[in-house]
C-alpha positions in Angstrom: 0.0 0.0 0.0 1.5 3.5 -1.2 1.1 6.6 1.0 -1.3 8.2 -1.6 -3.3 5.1 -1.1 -3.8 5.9 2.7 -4.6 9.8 2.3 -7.6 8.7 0.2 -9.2 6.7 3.2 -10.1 8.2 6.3 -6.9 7.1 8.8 -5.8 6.9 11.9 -2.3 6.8 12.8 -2.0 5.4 16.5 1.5 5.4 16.4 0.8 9.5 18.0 -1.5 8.3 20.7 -1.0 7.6 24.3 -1.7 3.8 24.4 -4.6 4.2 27.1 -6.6 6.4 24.7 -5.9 4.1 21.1 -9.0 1.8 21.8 -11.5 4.1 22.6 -10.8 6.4 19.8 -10.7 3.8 17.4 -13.9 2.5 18.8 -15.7 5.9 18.9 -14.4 5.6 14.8 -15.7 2.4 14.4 -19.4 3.4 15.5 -19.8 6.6 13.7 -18.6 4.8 10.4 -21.1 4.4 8.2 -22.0 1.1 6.3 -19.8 0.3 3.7 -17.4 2.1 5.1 -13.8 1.8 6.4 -10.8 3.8 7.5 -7.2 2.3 7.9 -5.4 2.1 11.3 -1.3 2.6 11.0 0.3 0.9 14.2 3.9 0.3 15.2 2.8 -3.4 16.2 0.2 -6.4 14.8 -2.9 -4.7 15.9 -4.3 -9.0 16.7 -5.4 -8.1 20.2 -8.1 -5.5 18.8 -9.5 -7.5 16.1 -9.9 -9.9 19.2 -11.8 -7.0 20.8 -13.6 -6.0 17.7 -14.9 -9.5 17.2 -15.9 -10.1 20.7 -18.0 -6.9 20.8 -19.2 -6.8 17.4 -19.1 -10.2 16.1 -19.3 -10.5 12.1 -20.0 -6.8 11.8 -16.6 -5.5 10.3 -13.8 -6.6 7.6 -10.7 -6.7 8.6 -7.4 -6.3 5.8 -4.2 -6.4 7.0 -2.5 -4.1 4.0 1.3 -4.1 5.4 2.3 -6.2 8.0 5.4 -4.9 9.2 7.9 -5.3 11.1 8.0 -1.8 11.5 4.6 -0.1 10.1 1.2 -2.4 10.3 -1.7 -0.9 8.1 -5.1 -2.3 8.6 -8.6 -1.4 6.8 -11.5 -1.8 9.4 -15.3 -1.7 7.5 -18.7 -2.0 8.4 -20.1 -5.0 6.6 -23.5 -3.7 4.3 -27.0 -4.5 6.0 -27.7 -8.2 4.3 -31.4 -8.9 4.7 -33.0 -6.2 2.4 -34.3 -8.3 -0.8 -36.2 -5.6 -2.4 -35.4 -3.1 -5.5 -33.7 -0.7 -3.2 -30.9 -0.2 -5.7 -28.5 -1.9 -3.3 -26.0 -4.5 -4.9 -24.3 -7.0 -2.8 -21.2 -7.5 -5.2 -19.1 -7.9 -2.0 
């Protein structure tokens, strides 16, 4: 994944946060994101113990792509998986 590739998805880079306050900001992310959505996390580490979390709270809600896996830089892409139960002519495709 290039740099340009990261400004054009919303991002958060918890490499500048105080460890106490990573989780809750990227949870507070995670439920204003829309459906459909995602946003990349940039860590210094394998980010394994929140996808843990993330599943526990929210199971089969999100994606989860690791895009670089270090051993310096991690990049992950975290989205809301679409609503799946609609089968009218909404206009909605499920090409996922």
């Amino acid at each position: 994944m290039t740099t340009a590739e990261t400004e054009t998805k919303p991002f958060i880079d918890v490499r500048t946060i105080p460890p106490v306050e990573r989780h809750p900001k990227i949870f507070g992310m995670l439920n204003a994101l829309a459906e459909g959505g995602s946003f990349i996390i940039v860590n210094d580490h394998d980010p394994r113990p929140l996808h843990y979390q993330l599943e526990s709270r929210y199971p089969g809600e999100f994606t989860w792509e690791y895009l670089e896996n270090g051993p310096d830089v991690w990049r992950v892409e975290i989205g809301r998986q679409q609503a799946s139960g609609c089968d009218c002519c909404c206009g909605s495709s499920s090409g996922h």
